[in-house]
N, C-alpha and C positions, 0 to 999 in steps of 0.2 A: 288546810286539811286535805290530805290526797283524796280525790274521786272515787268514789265507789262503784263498780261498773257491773252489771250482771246481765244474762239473757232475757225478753222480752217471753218467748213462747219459745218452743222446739224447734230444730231447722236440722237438713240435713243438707251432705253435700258428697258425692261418688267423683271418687280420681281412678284413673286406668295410669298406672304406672308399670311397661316391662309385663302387661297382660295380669297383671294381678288389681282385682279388684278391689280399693278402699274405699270403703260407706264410714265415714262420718257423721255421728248425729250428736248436738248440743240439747242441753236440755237445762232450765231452771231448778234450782231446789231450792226447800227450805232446810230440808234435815237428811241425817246420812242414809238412814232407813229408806228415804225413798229414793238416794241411789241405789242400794242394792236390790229393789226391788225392780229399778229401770231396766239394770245391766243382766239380771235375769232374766228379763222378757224379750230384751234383745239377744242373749244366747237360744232363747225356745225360739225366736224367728228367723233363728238362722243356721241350725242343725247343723247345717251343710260346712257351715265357716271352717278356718284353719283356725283362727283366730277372731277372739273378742277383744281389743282392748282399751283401755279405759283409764281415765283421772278423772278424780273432783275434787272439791274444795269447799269445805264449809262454816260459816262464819265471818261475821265483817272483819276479822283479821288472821284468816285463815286457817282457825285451832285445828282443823282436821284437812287432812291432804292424805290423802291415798292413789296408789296407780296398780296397773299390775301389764306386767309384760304377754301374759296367757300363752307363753310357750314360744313367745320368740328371744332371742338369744337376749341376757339381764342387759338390760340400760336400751334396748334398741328400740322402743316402744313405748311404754307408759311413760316414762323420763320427760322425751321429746311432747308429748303430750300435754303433760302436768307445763313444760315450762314454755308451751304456749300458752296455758290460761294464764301464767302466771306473768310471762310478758307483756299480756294484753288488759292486765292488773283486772281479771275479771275474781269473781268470789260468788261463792255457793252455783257453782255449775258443774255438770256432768257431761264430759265429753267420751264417747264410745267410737272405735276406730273399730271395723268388722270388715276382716281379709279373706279376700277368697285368692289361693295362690292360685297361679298362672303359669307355672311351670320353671317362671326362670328366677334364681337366687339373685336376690339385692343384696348380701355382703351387708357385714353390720354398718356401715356409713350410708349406703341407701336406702338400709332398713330406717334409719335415724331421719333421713330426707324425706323420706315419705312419708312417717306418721306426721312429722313437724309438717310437712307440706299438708296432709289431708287436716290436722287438727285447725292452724292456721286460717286455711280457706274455712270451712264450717265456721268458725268467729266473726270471718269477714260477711259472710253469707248472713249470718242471724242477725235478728233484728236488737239490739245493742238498749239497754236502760241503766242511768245511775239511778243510784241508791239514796234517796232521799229520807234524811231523818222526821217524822211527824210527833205531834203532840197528841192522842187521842183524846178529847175532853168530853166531860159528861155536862149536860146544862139541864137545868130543870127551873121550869118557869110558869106562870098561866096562861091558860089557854087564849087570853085575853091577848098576847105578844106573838101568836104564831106568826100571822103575817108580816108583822115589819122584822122578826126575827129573821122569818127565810128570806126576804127581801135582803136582809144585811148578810149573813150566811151568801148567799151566790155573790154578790157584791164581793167579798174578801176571800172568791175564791176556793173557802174551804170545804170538803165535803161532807156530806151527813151519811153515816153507817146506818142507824138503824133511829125509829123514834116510839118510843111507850106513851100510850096515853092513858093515864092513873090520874089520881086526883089531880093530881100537875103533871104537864108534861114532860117527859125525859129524852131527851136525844143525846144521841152520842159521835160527835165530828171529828175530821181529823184537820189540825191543821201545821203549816211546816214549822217545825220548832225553832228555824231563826225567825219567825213574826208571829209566835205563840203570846210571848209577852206583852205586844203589844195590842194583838187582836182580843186578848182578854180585856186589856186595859180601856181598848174601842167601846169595847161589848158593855162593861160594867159602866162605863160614862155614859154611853147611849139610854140605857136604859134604865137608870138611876139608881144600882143596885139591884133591877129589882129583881134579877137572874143568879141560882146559883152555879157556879165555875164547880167542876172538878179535876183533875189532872188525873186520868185513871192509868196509863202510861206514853211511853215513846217507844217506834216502831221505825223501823228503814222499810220503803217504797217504794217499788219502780219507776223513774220516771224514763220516759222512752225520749232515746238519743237517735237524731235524723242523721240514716246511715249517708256521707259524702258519695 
């Protein structure tokens, strides 16, 4: 299965190329909407710019890919942008390239070097996470099990999102779906049936990759 790779948090990074300023900034998403709410607030903070511009991608297999040139010459901008995220096989990220010209014309093949160069670095710069598939489960038990429960829970690693306490207790963990099956299988032998399982769904999850 190819690696799924996305941003950790937001990062930026400024190239001076030829006296023209490129600000680079990455950003995580989940959904498209909150690119274009990103790329909008990065246009109001920067009035001044000749240019915003911008790719992202969203979906673990890319269903949505947009870019946009914002006035510099077609292909010399957004292009070079998108097929750096998409070189560095990243998904559901928004990269924003914001130019302040400097007086002297890069020519569409430096225009092409530069955003690829500013989008590039900002990748290399942030801090880098695949995408890990989880199981979210639901367990509901007596209150009589909490503690060898959590005791086993940190043991296998998984975590606890949230936990209700109702007539029975309800917690809701997540754990990775290649040791879903077996950690249920732990769980119900451990404890003789005496916990109900639910499978309420499966989610992808940063896990943070140490940048070399």
């Amino acid at each position: 299965m190819k690696q799924l790779i996305t941003v950790k948090q937001n990062s930026t990074k400024e190239l001076i190329i030829k006296k023209s300023r490129f600000i680079a900034d990455i950003y995580p998403l989940k959904e498209e909407q909150e690119a274009k709410k990103i790329i909008e607030n990065v246009r109001k903070k920067n009035p001044n710019a000749n240019h915003v511009v911008f790719a992202y991608t969203v979906g673990l297999n890319r269903e949505i890919q947009r870019m946009s040139d914002n006035g510099e010459p077609v292909g010399t901008a957004g292009k070079p942008v998108l097929d750096a995220i998409t070189k560095n096989n990243l998904i559901n990220v928004l990269i924003t390239v914001t130019r302040y010209f400097g007086g002297i014309k890069l020519g569409a093949g430096g225009l092409i070097r530069a955003y690829s160069q500013s989008a590039s670095q900002t990748i290399e710069n942030a801090q880098l996470a695949t995408l890990v598939n989880y199981d979210r489960l639901q367990l509901i038990f007596d209150y009589s099990l909490i503690d060898k429960l959590k005791y086993f829970i940190e043991k296998q690693k998984a975590v606890v999102m949230e936990t209700n306490y109702q007539t029975k207790v309800q917690a809701v963990i997540l754990v990775e779906t290649s040791d879903s099956k077996n950690f249920q299988k732990r769980l119900i032998d451990l404890f003789s049936g005496r916990i109900i399982v639910k499978k309420i769904n499966e989610e992808p999850r940063p896990s943070i990759i140490e940048n070399e």
